[in-house]
N, C-alpha and C positions, 0 to 999 in steps of 0.2 A: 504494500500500500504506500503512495504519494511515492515512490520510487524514480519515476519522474522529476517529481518535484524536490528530492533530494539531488538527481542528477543536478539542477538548475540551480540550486542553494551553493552548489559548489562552485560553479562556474562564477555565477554570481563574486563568489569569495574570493575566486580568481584575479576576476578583472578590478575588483575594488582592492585587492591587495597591488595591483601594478600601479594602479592610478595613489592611491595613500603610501607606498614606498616610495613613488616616484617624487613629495613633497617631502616625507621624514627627512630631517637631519640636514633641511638646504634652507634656504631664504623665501617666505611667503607669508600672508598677506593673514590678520588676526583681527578681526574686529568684534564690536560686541552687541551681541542681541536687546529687545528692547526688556528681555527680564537679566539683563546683563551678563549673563554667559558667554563666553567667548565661541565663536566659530570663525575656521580657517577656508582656504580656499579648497582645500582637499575633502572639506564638511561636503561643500558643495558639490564638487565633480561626482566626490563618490556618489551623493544620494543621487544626482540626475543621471549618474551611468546606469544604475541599479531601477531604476522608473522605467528607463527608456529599454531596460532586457526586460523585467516584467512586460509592458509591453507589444511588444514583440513576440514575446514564445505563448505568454498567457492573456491574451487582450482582455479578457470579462474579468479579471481579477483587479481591485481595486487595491492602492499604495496606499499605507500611513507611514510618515517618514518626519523627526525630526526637525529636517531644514525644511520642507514644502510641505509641508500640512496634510489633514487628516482623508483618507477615503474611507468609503462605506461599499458594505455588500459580504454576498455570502462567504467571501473566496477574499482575504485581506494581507497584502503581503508588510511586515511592520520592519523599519530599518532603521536601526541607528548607524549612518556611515561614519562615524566611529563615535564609538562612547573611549572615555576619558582625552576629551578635545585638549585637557589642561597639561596632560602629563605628553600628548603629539606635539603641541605648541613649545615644548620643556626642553623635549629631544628624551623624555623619556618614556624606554620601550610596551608600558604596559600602556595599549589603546586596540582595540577591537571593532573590524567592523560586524553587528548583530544581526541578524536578518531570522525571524517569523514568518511561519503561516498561519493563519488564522482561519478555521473552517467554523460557519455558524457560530461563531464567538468563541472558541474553542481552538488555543495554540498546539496544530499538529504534529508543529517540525519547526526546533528551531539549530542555529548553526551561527557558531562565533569564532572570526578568522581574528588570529590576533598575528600577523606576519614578523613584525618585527623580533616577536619569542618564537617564531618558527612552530607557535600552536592553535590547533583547530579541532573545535569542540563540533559534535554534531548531535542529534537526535528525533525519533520519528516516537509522536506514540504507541507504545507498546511493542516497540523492538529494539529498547535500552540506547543507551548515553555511549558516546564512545569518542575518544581525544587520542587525537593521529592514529584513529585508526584502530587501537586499542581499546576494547569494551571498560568501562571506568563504573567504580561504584564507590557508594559512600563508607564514610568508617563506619562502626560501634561503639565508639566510644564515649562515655561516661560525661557528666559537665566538669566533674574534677579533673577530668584529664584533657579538656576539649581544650581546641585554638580560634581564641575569638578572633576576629576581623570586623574591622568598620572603616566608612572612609576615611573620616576626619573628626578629632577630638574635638571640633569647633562644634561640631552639630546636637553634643550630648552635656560640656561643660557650661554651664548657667540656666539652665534647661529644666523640664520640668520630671525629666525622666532622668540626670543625672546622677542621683542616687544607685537609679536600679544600675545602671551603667557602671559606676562605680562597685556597684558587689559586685556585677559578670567579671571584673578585670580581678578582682579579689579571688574569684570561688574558681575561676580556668587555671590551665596550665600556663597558658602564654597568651599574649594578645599583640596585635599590629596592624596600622591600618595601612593596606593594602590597596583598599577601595575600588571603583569602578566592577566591570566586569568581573578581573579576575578572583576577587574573594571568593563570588558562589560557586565560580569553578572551580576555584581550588577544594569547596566544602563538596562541589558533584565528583571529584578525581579521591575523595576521601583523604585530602593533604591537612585539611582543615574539618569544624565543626559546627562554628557559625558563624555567619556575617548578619549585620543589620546594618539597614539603612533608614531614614525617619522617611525620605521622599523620594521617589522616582518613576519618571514618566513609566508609560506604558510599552514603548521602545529601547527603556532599559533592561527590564526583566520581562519581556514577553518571550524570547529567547531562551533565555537563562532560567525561565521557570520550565520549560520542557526539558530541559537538558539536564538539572537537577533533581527533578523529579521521574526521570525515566534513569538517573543512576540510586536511588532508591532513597532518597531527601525529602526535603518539602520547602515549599515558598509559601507564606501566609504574611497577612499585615500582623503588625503587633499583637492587634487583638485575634490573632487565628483567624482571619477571614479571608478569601480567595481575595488576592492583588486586585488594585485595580487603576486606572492612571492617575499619578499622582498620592499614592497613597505610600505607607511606609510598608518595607520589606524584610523580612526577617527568612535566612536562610538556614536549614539546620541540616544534619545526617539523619533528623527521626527522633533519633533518639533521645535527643535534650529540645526538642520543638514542645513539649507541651508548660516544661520548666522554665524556656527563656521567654514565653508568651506570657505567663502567671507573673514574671519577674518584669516582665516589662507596662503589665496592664496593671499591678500591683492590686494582683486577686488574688 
C-alpha cells in the first residue's frame, strides 16, 4: 500500500536535498516572516520544487507547505522544506526537509531527509519506521533511565510549566536540547526517550508522528491528545508517555 507514493516521497527527498545542499554552507539571502521567523532562499526553492512534482505525478492531490500556505482535500501532501531554518542559516548540520501524506485527515506516510547527516527516516502505516534503510524501533526504557530532549530552555524557564520541566531534568538520566526534527527521531531510532515541544505547526510533526509511531512510540499534546496544528508535542518510546503527560498536565 501507497508504494507508489513512497516511491515519490523519495525522489521528492532527492531533488530537495540537491536544491538545500546546493545553499548549505555558501552565501544566501535570510529574511524574516511577519511572525518573525527566519526563512532562506532555499525555504523557498525547496517548497516550490516539491508543489510543482506533486503536481505533476499527482494532480488531484492538494499541498500544505510552510512557505505557500494551506490546501485542502482528501489526498494532502504536508512539507516542511526544511525544519530547523535557524541551525541551515548557522551552517549547522541538523535541518531536514519533512514531507506527509495525509489520507482523509489521517498521516499515511511520512519521510525526513536530513542530507547534511547523510540520514533519512521513512515510514508507511503499518509497515514500520525505518532510517537508511534499516527497520528502527523505540527503547524500553524506564523515566529513571530515559534521555530527555527539548528545543530550547527559553520555552520552559519563567513558564508556567517550569517546575514540571525542572523534575523531568531531575528524575532522567540525561537531558539536551537537540530540538527541531531530530529529537523525535532520535526517540523513533530508540537513541533517546522523550522530547517535548510546547508549539509546533502541523508540518513539523505530521511526518514525524508517522514515523514515531510506526517505530513503536507515541506523539500526543501535553495533555494526551492527538496533535494538532499549533499545538504542543510531547514525544515518548510508550513507555514513560503516560508519566511525562500526568507530569506535564500536573494531574
Amino acid at each position: 500500500m501507497l508504494e507508489q507514493e513512497l516511491r515519490f516521497a523519495h525522489e521528492v527527498a532527492d531533488r530537495a536535498a540537491e536544491i538545500s545542499m546546493s545553499f548549505f554552507l555558501s552565501e544566501f539571502e535570510v529574511t524574516q516572516k511577519a511572525d518573525l521567523s527566519p526563512v532562506t532562499e532555499a525555504d523557498l526553492a525547496v517548497e516550490s520544487a516539491v508543489r510543482d512534482l506533486v503536481a505533476a505525478r499527482f494532480p488531484g492531490d492538494a499541498v500544505t507547505g510552510e512557505e505557500h500556505g494551506e490546501g485542502s482535500g482528501d489526498r494532502v501532501w504536508i512539507v516542511d522544506p526544511i525544519d530547523g531554518t535557524k541551525n541551515f542559516a548557522d551552517g549547522v548540520p541538523i535541518w531536514a526537509t519533512l514531507l506527509a501524506l495525509q489520507v482523509d485527515g489521517r498521516t499515511e506516510l511520512g519521510l525526513a531527509s536530513a542530507p547534511a547527516l547523510g540520514e533519512r527516516y521513512e515510514a508507511v502505516r503499518g509497515q514500520g519506521a525505518r532510517w537508511n534503510g534499516g527497520e528502527i524501533r523505540v527503547s524500553d526504557r524506564p523515566l529513571s533511565d530515559a534521555f530527555l530532549l527539548f528545543s530550547t530552555i527559553d520555552d520552559w524557564l519563567g513558564g508556567a510549566r517550569e517546575e514540571a520541566f525542572r523534575g523531568l531534568v531531575r528524575d532522567t538520566r540525561r537531558n539536551r536540547g537537540f530540538g527541531e526534527f531530530w529529537g523525535h527521531l532520535l526517540v523513533a531510532r530508540g537513541a533517546a526517550e522523550v522530547m517535548i515541544e510546547p508549539e509546533l505547526r502541523i508540518w513539523d510533526w505530521a511526518a514525524i508522528a508517522a514515523i514515531v509511531e510506526e517505530a513503536g512510540g507515541r506523539v500526543t499534546t501535553f495533555e494526551g491528545e492527538p496533535p494538532w496544528d499549533g499545538s504542543s508535542v510531547v514525544t515518548t518510546n510508550g513507555a514513560v508517555h503516560e508519566e511525562i503527560v500526568r507530569r506535564l498536565t500536573g494531574s
